[in-house]
C-alpha positions as CSV (number, residue, x, y, z in Angstrom):
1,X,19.8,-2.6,-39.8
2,X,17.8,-5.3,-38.4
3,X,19.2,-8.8,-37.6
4,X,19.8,-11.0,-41.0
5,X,19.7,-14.6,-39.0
6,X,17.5,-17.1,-39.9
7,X,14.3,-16.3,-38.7
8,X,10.3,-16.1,-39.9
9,X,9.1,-13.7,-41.9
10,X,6.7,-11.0,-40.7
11,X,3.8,-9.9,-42.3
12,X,2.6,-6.9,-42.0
13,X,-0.7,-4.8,-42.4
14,X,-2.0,-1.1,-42.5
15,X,-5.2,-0.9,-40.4
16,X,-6.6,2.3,-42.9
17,X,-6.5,3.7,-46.2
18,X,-7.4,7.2,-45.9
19,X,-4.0,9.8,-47.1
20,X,-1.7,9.6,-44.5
21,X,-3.8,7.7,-42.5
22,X,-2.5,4.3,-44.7
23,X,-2.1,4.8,-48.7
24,X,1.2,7.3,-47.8
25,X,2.8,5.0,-44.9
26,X,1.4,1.8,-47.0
27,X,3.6,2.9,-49.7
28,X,6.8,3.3,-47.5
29,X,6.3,-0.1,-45.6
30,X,5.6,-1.8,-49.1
31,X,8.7,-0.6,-50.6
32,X,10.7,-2.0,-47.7
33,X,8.9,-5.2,-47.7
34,X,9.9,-5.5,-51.0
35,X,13.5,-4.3,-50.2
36,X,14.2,-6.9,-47.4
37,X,12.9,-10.3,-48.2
38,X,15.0,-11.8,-45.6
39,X,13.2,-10.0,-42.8
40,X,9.5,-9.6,-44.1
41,X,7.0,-11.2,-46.6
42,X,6.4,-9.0,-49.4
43,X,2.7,-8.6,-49.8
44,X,1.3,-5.9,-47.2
45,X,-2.2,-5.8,-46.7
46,X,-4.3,-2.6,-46.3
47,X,-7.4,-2.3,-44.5
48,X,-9.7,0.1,-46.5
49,X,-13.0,1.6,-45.1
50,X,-15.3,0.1,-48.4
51,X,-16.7,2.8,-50.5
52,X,-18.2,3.8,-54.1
53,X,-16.3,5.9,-55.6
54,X,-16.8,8.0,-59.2
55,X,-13.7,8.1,-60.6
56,X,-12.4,9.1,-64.6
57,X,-15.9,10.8,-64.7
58,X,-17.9,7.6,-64.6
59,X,-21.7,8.0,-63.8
60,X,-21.0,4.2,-62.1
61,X,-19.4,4.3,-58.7
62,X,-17.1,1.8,-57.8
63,X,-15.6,-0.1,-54.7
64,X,-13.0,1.6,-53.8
65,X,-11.2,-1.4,-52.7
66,X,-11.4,-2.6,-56.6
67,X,-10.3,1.0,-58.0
68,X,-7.1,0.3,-55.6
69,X,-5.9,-2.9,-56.9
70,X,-7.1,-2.5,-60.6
71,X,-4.7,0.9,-60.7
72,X,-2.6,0.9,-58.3
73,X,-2.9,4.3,-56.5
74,X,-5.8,5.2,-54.3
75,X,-8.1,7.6,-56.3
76,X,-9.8,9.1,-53.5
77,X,-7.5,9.9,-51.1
78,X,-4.1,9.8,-52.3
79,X,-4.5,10.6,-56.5
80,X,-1.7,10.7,-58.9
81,X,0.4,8.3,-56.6
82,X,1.7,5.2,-57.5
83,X,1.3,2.5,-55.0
84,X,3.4,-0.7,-55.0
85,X,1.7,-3.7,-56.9
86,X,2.0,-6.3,-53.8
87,X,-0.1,-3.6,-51.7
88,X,-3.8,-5.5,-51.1
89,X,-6.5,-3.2,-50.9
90,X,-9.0,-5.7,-48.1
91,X,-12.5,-4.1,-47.5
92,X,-12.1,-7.3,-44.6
93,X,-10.6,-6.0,-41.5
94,X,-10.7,-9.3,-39.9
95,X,-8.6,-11.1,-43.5
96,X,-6.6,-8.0,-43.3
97,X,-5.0,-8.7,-40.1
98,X,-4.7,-12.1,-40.0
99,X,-1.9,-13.8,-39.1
100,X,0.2,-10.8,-38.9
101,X,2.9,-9.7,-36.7
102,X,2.9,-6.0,-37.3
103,X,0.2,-3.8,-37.0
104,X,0.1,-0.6,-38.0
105,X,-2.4,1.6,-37.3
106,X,-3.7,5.1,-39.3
107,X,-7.5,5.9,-38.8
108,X,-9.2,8.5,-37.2
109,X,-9.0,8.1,-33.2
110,X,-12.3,7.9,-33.2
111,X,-12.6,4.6,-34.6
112,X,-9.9,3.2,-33.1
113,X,-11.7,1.4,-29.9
114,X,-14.7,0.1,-32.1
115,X,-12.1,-1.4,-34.3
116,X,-10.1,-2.9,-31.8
117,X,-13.0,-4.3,-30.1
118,X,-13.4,-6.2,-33.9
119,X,-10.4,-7.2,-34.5
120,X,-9.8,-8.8,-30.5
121,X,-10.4,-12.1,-31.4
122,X,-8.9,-11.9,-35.3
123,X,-5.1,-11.1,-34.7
124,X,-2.2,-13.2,-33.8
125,X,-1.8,-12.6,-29.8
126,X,2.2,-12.2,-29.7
127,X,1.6,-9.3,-32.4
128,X,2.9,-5.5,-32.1
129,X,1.6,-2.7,-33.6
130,X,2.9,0.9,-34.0
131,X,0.4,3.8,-34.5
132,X,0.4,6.7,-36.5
133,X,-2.7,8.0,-35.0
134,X,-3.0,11.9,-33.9
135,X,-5.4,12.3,-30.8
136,X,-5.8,11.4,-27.0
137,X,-8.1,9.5,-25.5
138,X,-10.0,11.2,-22.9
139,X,-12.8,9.2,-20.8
140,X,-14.2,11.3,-18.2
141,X,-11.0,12.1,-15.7
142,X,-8.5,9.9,-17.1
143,X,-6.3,10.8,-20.2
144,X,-4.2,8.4,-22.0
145,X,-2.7,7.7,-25.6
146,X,-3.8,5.4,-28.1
147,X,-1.0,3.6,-28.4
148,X,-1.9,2.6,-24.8
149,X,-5.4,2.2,-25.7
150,X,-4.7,-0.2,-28.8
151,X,-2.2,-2.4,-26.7
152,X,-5.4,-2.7,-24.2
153,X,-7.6,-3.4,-26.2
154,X,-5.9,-5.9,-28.0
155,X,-3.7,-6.7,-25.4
156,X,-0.6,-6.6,-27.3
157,X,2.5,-3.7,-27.0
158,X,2.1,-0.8,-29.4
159,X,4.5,2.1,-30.3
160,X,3.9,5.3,-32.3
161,X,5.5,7.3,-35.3
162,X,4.9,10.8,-35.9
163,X,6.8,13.6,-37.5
164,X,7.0,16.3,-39.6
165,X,5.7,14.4,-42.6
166,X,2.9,16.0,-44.6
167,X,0.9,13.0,-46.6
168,X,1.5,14.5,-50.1
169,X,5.2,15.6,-49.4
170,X,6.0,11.6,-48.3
171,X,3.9,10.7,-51.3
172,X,6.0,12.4,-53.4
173,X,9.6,11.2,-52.1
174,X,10.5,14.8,-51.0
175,X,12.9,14.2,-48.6
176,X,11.5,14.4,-45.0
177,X,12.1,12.8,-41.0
178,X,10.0,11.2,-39.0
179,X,10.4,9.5,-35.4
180,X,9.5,6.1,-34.3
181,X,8.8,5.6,-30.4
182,X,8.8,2.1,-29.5
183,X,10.4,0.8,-26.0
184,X,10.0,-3.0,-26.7
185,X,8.6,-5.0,-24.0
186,X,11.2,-7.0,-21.6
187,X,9.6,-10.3,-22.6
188,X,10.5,-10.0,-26.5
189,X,14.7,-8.8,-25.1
190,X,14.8,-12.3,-24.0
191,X,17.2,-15.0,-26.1
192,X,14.7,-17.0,-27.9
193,X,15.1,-21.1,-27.5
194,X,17.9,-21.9,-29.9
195,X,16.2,-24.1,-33.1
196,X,19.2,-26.9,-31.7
197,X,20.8,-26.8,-27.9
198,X,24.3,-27.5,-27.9
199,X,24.7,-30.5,-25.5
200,X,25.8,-29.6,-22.0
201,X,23.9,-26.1,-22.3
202,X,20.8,-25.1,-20.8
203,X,18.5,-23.1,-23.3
204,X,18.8,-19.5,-22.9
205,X,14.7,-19.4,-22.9
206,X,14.9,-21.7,-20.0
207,X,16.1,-18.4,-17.8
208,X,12.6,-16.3,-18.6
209,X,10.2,-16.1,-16.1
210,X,6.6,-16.4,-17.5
211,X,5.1,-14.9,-14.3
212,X,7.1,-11.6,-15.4
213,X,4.9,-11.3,-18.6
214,X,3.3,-7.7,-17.5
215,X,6.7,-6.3,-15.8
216,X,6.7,-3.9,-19.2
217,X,5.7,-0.2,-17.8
218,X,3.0,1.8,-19.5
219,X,3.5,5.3,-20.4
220,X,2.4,6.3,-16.9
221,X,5.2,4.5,-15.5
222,X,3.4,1.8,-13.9
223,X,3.5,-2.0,-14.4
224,X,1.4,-2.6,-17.4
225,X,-1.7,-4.7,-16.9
226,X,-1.7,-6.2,-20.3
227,X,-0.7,-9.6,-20.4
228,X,1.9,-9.8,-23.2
229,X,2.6,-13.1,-24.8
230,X,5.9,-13.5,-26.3
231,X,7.0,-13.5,-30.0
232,X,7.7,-17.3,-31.1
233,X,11.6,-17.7,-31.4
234,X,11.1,-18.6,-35.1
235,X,10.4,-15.2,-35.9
236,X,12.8,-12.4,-36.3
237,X,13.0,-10.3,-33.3
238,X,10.5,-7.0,-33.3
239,X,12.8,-4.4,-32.1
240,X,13.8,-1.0,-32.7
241,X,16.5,-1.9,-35.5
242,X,13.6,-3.9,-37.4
243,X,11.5,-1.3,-36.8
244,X,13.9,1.2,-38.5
245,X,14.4,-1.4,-41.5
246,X,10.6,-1.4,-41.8
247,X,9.8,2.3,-42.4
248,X,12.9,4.0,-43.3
249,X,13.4,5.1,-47.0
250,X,16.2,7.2,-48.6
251,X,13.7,10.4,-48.7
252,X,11.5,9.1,-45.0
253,X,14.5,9.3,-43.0
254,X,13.6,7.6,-39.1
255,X,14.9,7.8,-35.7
256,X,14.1,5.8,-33.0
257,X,13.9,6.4,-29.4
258,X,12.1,4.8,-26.5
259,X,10.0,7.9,-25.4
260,X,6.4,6.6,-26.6
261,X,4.5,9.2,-24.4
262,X,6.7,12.3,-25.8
263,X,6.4,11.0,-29.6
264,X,2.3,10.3,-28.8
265,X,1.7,13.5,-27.5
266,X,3.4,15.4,-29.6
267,X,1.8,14.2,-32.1
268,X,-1.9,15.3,-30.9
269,X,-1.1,18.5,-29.1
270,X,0.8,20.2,-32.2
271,X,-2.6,19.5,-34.0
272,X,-4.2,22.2,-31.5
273,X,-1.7,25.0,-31.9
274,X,-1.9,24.5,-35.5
275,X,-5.3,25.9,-34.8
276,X,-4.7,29.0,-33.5
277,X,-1.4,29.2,-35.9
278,X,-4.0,29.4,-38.9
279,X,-6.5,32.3,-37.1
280,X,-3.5,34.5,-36.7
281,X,-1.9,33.9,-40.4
282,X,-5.8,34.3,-41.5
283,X,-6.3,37.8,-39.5
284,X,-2.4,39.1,-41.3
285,X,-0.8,39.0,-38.3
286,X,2.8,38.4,-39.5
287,X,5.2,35.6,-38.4
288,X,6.0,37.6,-35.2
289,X,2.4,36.4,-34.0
290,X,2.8,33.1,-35.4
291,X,6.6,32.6,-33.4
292,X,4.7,33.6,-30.2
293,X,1.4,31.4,-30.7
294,X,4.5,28.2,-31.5
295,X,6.2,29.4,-28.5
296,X,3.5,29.1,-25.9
297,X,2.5,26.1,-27.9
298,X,5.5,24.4,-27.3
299,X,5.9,24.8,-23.5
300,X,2.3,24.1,-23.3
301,X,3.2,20.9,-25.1
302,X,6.6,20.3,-22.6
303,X,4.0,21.1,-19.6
304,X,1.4,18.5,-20.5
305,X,3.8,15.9,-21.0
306,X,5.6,16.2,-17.6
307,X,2.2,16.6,-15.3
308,X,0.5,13.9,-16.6
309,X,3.1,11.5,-18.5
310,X,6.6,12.7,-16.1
311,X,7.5,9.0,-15.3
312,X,8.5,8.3,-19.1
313,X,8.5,11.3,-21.3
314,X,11.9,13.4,-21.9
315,X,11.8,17.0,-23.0
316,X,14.1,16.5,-25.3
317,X,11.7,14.6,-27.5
318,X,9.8,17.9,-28.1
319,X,12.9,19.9,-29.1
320,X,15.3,17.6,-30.3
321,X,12.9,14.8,-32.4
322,X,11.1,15.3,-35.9
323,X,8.0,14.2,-33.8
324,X,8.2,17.6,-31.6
325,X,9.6,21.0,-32.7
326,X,9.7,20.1,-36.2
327,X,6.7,18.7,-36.5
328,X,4.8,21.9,-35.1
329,X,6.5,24.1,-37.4
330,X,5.7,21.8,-40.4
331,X,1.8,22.0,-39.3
332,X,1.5,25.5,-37.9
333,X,2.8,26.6,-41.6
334,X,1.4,23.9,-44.1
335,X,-0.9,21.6,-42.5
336,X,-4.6,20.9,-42.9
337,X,-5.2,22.6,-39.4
338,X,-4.0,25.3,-40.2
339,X,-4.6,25.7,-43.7
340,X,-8.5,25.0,-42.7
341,X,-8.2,27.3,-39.7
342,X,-6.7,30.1,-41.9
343,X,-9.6,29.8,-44.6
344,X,-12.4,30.0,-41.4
345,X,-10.9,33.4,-40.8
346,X,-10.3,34.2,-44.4
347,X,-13.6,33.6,-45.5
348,X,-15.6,34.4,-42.5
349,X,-17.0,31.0,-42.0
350,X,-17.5,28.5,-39.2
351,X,-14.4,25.5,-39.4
352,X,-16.5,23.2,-39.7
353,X,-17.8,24.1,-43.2
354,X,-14.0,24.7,-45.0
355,X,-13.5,20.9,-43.2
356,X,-16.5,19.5,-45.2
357,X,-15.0,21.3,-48.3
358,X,-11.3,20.7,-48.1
359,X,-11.3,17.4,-46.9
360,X,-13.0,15.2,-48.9
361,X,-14.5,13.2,-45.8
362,X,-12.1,13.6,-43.5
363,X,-11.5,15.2,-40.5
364,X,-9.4,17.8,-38.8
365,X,-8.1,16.2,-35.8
366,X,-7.1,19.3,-33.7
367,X,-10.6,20.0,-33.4
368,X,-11.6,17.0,-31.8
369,X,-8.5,16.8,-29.6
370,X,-8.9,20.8,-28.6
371,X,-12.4,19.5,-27.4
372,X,-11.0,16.4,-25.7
373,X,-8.0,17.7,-23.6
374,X,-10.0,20.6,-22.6
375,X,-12.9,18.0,-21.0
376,X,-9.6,16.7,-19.5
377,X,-8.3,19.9,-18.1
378,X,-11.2,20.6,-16.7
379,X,-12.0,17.9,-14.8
380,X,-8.5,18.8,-13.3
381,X,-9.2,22.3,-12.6
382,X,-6.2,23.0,-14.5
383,X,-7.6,25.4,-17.6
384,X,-5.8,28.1,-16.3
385,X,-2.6,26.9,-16.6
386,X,-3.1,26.2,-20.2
387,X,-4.8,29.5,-21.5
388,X,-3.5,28.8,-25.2
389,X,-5.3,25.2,-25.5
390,X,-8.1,26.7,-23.4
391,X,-8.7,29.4,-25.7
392,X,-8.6,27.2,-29.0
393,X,-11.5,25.1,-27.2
394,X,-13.5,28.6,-26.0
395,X,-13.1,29.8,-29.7
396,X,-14.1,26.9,-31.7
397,X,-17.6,26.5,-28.9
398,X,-17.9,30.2,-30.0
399,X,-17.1,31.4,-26.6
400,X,-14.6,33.4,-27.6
401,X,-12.8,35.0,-30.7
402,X,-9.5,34.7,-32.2
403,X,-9.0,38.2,-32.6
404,X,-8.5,38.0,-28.5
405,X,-6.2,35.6,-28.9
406,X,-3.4,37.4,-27.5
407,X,-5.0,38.4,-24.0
408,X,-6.2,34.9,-23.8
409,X,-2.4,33.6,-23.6
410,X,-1.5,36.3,-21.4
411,X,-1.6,34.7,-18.2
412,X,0.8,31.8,-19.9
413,X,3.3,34.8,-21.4
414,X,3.6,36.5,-17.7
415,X,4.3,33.6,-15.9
416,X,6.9,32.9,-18.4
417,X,8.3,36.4,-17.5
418,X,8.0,36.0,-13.8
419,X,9.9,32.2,-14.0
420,X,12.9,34.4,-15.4
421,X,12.8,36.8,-13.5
């Protein structure tokens, strides 16, 4: 449990409102808001994309920020849920995150930049932020995660949570883990300035070096070029302990590690094997299939992580952590990936059309990242040594078809063979 000394409270707000992406994880952080009074302040304001929603049958639409407060559950994206009462529904980004100390974020990726970009000049600059975001962001050559793309941007440090938790299963207390990555900066380990000095002793404070601000590592490995500015001493400290006190419930059980890449990528990548997971349950293939297409996933997965993120990420936080193995079992059996993917085959038509059905607005996000890390792969050269992810991106252009799935992976399942050999 998180330090109980004296110490500021921090508030906290959900950038996004959409399922899990906010009114599920909103839920969770509210409770513990709520449960620790010493460590946070209670109300936790939500960020919601406004919107006019019907609702009860009503010919009049209505802000959905309005619906959210008035009933306490959000209609549209989260029904039949009961939200905490000191959850504020804020259509204002910029009011939403002011003056708070943790961020965290659930939107699509692809809003993420244009929202940072709004919110630069609104939040407080010693905040940190953790994000529950599933994607990669890929410009031109260069590949990183958006936990590194938010602490850019806003020029603050920001973790990442993912896990096996599907939205409506958290929603509904069913017991579940999850796994929170956050490696806190050097400059926030330091001993805050003590609110009196004993006389005869120098304050601890006194011994930090302020030209050591960006000594923190990115994910890459190398010295980070944000500029991080220090957490006032007043506050309690953000660290992994307070971080656990923040999102763990009795049925959201958390573990924390340092490995932000693993956790990050994990979370993305699973998204595309889901994918072909769902074309090989819709074509009746069995769970022999389904095992092989996880299997080649997985190392695919591992392989990704050590060639392009080997300086921080640990394999064991693909096998060993709710955000790796786990988390691809939970979505290559009962995810919206897969369940979407499944349908496409089922019903004989294109993804994109069961997505418009099934997810009332939303999007699947191993599409996108199929699309993304195979522009990154290929500006590497390196398709071939990734024939599953290459083939989800071929079959969803409509180069390919999922019934060939299985020579498509070949190449990955004999150089498997020939490593044992």
């Amino acid at each position: 449990m998180a330090s109980l000394a004296p110490g500021k409270k921090h508030k906290v707000t959900i950038v996004g409102s959409g399922n899990w992406r906010g009114s599920t994880i909103a839920k969770v952080v509210a409770e513990n808001t709520a449960a620790h009074p010493e460590l946070f302040e209670k109300d936790v304001q939500m960020w919601v994309y406004e919107e006019n929603v019907k609702v009860d049958g009503s010919s009049e639409p209505r802000k959905l920020t309005e619906l959210i407060n008035e009933r306490h559950e959000n209609p549209k994206y989260l029904p039949g849920i009961a939200l905490p009462h000191h959850i504020i529904a804020n259509p204002s980004i910029e009011d939403a995150v002011k003056d708070s100390t943790i961020l965290v974020f659930n939107l699509p990726h692809q809003f993420i930049k244009g929202l940072c970009r709004q919110i630069k000049g609104a939040i407080l600059p010693y905040a940190r932020g953790i994000s529950c975001i599933k994607g990669v962001d890929v410009r031109e050559s260069e590949i990183r995660l958006f936990s590194e793309t938010i602490g850019q941007e806003l020029g603050i440090y920001c973790g990442a949570l993912s896990g096996a938790n599907i939205a409506n299963e958290v929603a509904q207390e069913k017991w579940c883990e999850t796994t929170i990555a956050y490696d806190p900066p050097s400059i926030d380990s330091q001993t805050p300035t003590p609110a009196r000095t004993p006389p005869n002793r120098t304050p601890a404070s006194s011994q930090l070096d302020l030209t050591k601000l960006n000594e923190h590592k990115d994910v890459s490995g190398k010295p980070s070029k944000v500029m991080l500015r220090p957490l006032p001493a007043e506050y309690h400290p953000i660290d992994q302990p307070l971080m656990k006190t923040l999102f763990h419930r009795p049925y959201f059980h958390v573990r924390v590690v340092s490995d932000v890449a693993g956790v990050s990528l994990s979370g993305a990548l699973k998204n595309i094997v889901a994918l072909a997971a769902g074309w090989v349950d819709g074509l009746g293939w069995g769970d022999n299939a389904k095992a092989a297409i996880m299997r080649v996933g997985l190392l695919e997965m591992v392989d990704f992580g050590k060639r392009f993120f080997g300086k921080t990420i640990q394999t064991k936080t693909f096998t060993e952590e709710s955000a790796g193995v786990a988390d691809l079992i939970t979505t290559c059996s009962g995810g919206r990936n897969h369940r979407c993917a499944k349908m496409s085959v089922v019903e004989g038509k294109p993804i994109k059309e069961i997505e418009a059905r099934e997810l009332n607005g939303q999007q699947l996000q191993g599409v996108s990242t199929a699309e993304e890390v195979n522009i990154f792969l290929k500006s590497q050269g390196l398709e071939k040594d990734f024939p599953l992810f290459t083939a989800v991106s071929k079959i969803l252009r409509g180069e390919e078809k999922y019934q060939d799935l299985p020579g498509l992976i070949e190449s990955r399942t004999e150089a498997d063979g020939n490593e044992m050999a």
